[in-house]
C-alpha positions, 0 to 999 in steps of 0.5 A: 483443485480450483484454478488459483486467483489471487496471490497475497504477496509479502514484502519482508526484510528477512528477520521479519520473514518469521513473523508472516502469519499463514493466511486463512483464505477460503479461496483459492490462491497463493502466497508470494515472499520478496525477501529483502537482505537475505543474508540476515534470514532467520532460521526459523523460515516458515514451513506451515503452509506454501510459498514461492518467495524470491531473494534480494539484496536491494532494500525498499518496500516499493522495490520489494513490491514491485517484486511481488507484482512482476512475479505474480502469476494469478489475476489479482494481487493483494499487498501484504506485511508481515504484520497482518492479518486476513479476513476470509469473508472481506477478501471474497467479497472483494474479489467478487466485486471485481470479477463482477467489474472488469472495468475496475484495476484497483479496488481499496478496502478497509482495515481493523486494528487488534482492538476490532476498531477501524484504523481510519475514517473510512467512507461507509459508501462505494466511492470512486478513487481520485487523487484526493480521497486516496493520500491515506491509502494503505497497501494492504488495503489494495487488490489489483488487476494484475494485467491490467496494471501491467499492460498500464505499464504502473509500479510503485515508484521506488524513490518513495515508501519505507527504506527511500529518504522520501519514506511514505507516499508510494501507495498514492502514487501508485494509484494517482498513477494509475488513474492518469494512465486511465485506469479505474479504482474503487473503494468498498467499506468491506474489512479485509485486514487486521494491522496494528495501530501505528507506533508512537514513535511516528515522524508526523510533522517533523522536518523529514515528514514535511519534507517527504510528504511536499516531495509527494505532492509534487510527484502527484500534482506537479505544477498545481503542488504548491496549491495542494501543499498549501491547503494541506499545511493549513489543514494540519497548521499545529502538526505542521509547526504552525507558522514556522514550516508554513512557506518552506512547505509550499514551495516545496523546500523543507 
């Protein structure tokens, strides 16, 4: 049996555990369960295919996923919701790219909603990741190099993400970090996943939103963040609010 590569590592609140699709693979690897409120688990627990998995009572994704990236055993760690969906050729052709590139920790993807169609505007092109082409980067759209990370002393920032008040912004931060560390991120048009559109009910331009996202600025750009705030409000003015949020946002107390 092929030694193990890759780990697919979920992070999941336990009534959601039931809802995890066994990944179809063709490489070798093994999955990886950060269950969040145990107490709540379902007792549907999948028993279609194998897992390790570890119980918590802390809530968070960034917490569940800095779970999931300490208990990886394997040399590459895909992120994973209960709501996707893998691609077995995207996924090799990605950790090809890596083994072929030691000098590369973070590699980002792409992914398709259920309709076939690409959740964002991707680059059709292998870019280099910075701190400006990688603010809508989604987890499941990562792979990384599980030591190198580790050895850069890199984790997801647990005071952002689903589950904290600033609830958005802790994939940028962790990548931002990770390039200020002197890491390596690349980003390859290859499709690796299938997730869902967004709902509807998203908080995009509320005062929650604007608040979250100036604090995530902050985070990434620390004294240059009214600069970027600034370009970012006027960017999106109308979903902002227009000018009523204007100066509020810029310096970073909405």
């Amino acid at each position: 049996m092929s030694e193990k590569i890759l780990t697919i590592g979920y992070s999941a609140l336990a009534n959601r555990v039931k809802n995890i699709t066994p990944p179809v693979v063709n490489l070798a690897h093994e999955v990886f369960i950060s269950i969040q409120e145990p107490e709540k688990l379902d007792l549907a627990f999948p028993n279609n295919f194998e897992f390790r998995s570890i119980k918590s009572n802390d809530l968070g994704v960034a917490k569940s996923r800095n779970v999931v990236l300490k208990n990886t055993k394997t040399k590459y760690l895909l992120f994973a919701d209960d709501e996707i969906v893998f691609l077995s050729d995207g996924i090799k052709s990605a950790i090809s790219y890596l083994e072929a590139n030691p000098d590369c920790d973070l590699l980002l993807t792409r992914a398709i909603d259920t309709n076939g169609v690409l959740r964002k505007d991707y680059s059709n092109k292998k870019e280099n990741l910075t701190k400006f082409n990688t603010a809508k980067a989604a987890t499941y759209e990562m792979i990384v190099r599980v030591d190198s990370v580790r050895n850069k002393d890199v984790a997801f920032d647990e005071m952002f993400g689903a589950g904290a008040e600033n609830y958005l912004g802790d994939e940028y931060i962790f990548i931002t970090d990770l390039l200020k560390k002197g890491g390596k991120g690349v980003f390859l048009p290859l499709t690796t996943a299938i997730h869902p559109e967004e709902s509807s009910g998203s908080r995009w331009g509320t005062e929650s939103d604007l608040r979250a996202r100036a604090q995530v600025f902050q985070r990434v750009f620390g004294r240059y963040a009214p600069f970027v705030r600034t370009a970012f409000y006027l960017k999106n003015f109308r979903k902002c609010g227009g000018f009523n949020n204007l100066v509020k946002f810029i310096i970073g107390k909405v």
